[in-house]
C-alpha positions as YAML, in Angstrom:
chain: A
units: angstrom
residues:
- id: 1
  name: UNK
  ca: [-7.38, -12.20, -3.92]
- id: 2
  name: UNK
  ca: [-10.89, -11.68, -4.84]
- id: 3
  name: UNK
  ca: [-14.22, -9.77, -3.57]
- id: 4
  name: UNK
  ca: [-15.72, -6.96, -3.16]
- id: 5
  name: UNK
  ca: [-14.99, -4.67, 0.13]
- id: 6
  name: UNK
  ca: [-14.03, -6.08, 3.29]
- id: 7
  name: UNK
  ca: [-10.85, -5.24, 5.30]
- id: 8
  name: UNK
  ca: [-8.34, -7.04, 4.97]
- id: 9
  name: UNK
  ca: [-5.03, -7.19, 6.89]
- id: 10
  name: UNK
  ca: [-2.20, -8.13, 4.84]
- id: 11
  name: UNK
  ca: [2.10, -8.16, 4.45]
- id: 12
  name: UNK
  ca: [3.86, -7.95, 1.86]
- id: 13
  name: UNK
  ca: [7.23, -6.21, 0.14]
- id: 14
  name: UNK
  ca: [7.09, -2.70, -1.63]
- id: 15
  name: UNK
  ca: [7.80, -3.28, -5.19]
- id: 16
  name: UNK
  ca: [6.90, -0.43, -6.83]
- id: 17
  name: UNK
  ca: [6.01, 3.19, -6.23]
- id: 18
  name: UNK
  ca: [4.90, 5.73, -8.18]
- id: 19
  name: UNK
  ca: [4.10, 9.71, -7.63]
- id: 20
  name: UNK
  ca: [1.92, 12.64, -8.94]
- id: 21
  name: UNK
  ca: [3.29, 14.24, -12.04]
- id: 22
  name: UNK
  ca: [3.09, 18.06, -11.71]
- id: 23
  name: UNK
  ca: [-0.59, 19.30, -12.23]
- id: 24
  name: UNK
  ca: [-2.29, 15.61, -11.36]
- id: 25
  name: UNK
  ca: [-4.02, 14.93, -8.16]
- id: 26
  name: UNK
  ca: [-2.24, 14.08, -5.30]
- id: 27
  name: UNK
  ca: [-2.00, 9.82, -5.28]
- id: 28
  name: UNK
  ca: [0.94, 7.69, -4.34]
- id: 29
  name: UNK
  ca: [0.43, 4.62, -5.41]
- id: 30
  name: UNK
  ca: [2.64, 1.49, -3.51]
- id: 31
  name: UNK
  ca: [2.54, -1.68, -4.86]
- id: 32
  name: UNK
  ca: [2.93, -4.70, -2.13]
- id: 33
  name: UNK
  ca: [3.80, -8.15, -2.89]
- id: 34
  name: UNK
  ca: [1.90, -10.75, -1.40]
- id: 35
  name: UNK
  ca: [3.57, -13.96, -2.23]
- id: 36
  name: UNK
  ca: [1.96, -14.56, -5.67]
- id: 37
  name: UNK
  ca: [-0.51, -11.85, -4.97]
- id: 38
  name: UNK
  ca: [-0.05, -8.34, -5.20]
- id: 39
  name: UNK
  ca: [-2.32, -5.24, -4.05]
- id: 40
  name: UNK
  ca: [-2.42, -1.52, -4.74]
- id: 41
  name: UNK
  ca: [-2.09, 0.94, -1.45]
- id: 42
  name: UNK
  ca: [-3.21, 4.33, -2.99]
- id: 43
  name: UNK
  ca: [-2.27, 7.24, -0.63]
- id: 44
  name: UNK
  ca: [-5.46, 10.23, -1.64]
- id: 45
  name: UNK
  ca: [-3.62, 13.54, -1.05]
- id: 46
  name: UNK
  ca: [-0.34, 13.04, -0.48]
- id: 47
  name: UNK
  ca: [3.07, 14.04, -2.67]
- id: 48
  name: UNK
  ca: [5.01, 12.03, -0.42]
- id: 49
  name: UNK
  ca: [5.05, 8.72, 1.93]
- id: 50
  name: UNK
  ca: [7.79, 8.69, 4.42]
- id: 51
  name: UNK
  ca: [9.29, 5.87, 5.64]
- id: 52
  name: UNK
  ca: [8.65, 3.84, 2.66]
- id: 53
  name: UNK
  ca: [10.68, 2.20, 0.08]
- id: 54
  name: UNK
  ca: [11.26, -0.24, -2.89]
- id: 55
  name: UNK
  ca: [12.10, -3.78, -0.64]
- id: 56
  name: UNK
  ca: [10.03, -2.35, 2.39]
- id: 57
  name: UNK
  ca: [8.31, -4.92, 3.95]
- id: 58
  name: UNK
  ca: [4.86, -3.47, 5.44]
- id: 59
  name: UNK
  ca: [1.66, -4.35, 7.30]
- id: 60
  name: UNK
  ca: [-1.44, -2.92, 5.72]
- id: 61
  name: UNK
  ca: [-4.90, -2.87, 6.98]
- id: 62
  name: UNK
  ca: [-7.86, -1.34, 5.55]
- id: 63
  name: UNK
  ca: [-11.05, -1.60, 3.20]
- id: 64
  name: UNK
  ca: [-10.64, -3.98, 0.40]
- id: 65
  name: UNK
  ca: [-12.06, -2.81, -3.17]
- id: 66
  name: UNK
  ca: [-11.61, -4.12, -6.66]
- id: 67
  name: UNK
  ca: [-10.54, -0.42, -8.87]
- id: 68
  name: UNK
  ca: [-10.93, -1.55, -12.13]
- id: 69
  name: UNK
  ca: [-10.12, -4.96, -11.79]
- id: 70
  name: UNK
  ca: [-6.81, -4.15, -9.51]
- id: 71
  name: UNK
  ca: [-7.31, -5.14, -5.94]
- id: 72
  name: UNK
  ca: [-6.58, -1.50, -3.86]
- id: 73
  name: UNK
  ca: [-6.41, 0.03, -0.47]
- id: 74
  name: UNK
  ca: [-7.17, 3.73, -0.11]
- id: 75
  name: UNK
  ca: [-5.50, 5.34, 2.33]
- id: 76
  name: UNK
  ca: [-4.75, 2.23, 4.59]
- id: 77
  name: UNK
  ca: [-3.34, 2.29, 7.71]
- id: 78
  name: UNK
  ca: [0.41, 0.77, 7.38]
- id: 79
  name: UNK
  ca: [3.27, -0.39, 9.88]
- id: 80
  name: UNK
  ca: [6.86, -0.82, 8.55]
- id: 81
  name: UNK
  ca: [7.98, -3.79, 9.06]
- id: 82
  name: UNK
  ca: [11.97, -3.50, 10.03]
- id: 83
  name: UNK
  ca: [12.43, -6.57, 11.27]
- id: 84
  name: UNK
  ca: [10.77, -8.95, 14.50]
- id: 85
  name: UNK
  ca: [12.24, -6.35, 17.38]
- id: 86
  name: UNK
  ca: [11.31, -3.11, 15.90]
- id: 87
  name: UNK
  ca: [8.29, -1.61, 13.99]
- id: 88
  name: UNK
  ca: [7.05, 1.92, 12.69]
- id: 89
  name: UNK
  ca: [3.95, 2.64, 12.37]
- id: 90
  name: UNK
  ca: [2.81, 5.27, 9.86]
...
């Protein structure tokens, strides 16, 4: 994964999350799993993302940028991914 920003739709499997600590800025941070790729989904004001787990499998779709050499999505739009006959989207 590479570039500068451009959107980007991509899938992948939650494997790690991590929340504010008490008196930080609001940030979740989700890292997906994209085969041997991996990219950052950074949630700007939230505690909290519902609906989201370690194994999830989502859909995200947003702007592309490189945040100090990670590749990230701010505040992407994302659809859980239960399985082929139902979906969530977020």
């Amino acid at each position: 994964m590479s570039g500068g920003s451009r959107r980007i739709d991509v899938q992948g499997i939650v494997t790690a999350i991590s929340y504010p600590g008490a008196g930080l800025s609001p940030l979740v941070r989700v890292q997906l799993q994209l085969g041997d790729d991996s990219v950052t989904l950074a949630f700007l004001g939230r505690q909290d993302v519902h609906a989201i787990d370690i194994g999830s499998r989502l859909r995200a779709r947003g702007a592309l940028v490189d945040r100090r050499g990670v590749p990230t999505l701010y505040d992407p739009e994302i659809t859980v991914l239960a399985d082929s006959s139902s979906q969530e989207r977020v």
